[in-house]
C-alpha positions in Angstrom: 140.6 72.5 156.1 137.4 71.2 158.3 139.3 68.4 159.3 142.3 70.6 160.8 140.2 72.7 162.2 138.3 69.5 164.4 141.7 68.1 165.0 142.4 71.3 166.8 139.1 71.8 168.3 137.9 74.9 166.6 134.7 73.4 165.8 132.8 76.9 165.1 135.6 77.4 162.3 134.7 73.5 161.1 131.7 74.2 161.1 131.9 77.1 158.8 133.7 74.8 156.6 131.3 72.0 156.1 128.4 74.0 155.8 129.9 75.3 152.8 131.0 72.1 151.6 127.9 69.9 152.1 125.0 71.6 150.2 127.2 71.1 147.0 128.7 67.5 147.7 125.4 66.4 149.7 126.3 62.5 149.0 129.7 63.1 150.8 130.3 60.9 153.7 133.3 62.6 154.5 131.6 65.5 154.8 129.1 64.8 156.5 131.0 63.0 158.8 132.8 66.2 159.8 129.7 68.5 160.0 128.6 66.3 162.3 131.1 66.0 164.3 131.5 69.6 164.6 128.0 69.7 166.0 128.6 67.6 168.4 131.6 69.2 169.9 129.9 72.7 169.7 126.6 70.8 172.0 124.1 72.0 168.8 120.6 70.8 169.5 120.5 69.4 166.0 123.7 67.5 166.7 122.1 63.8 167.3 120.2 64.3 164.4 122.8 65.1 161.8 125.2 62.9 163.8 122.6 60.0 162.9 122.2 60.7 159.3 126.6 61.0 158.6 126.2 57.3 160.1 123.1 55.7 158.6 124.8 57.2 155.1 128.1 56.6 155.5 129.8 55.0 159.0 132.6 53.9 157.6 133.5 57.6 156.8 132.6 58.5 160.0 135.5 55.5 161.2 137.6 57.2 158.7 137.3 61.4 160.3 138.5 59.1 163.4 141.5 58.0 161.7 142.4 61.8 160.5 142.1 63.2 164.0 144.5 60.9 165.0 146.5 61.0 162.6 146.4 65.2 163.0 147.4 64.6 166.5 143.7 64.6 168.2 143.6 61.5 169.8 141.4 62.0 172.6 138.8 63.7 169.9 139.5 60.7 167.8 138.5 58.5 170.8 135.7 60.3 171.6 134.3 59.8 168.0 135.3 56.0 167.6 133.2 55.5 171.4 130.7 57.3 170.0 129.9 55.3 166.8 130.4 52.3 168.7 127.5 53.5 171.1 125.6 54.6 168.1 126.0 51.8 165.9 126.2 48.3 168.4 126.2 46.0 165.1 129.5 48.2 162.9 130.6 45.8 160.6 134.1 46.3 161.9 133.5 46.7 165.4 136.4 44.7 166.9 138.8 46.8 164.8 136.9 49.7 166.1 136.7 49.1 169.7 140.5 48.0 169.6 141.3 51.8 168.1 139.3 53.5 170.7 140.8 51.9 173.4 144.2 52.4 172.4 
């Protein structure tokens, strides 16, 4: 549901979503991924931080929210996340795959 809601840009619903989900599944990449994402398309304060802790956990499910925007149709918001883990993360393990998707 999160995930539909970021690929369509309603981040305030998204939002809603995750911080329902992530105080019972705490260890969820996924999750974390989106809440932070979500923060960062509302401009929260906090968004940098949280943003920092969905990648230091989990990038590769950060990598993977890209791949669902896409795959839900939002690829500019897809880019925009892949650029932005890039940027965040200069040594990603899969960084040529990654910079490859995001300038598709």
């Amino acid at each position: 549901e999160g995930e539909d809601d970021l690929a369509k840009g309603k981040y305030d619903e998204a939002l809603g979503v995750y911080r329902r989900v992530v105080p019972f599944q705490p260890e969820n990449g996924r999750a974390k991924a989106g809440m932070a994402w979500a923060l960062v398309g509302l401009g929260k304060p906090m968004a940098d931080r949280v943003w920092g802790v969905a990648v230091s956990s989990d990038a590769a499910a950060v990598e993977k929210l890209g791949d669902t925007l896409m795959a839900k149709g939002d690829a500019k918001g897809a880019k925009a996340l892949w650029a932005k883990l890039l940027a965040t993360v200069p040594d990603y393990p899969n960084k040529s795959s990654l910079q490859a998707k995001a300038s598709q």
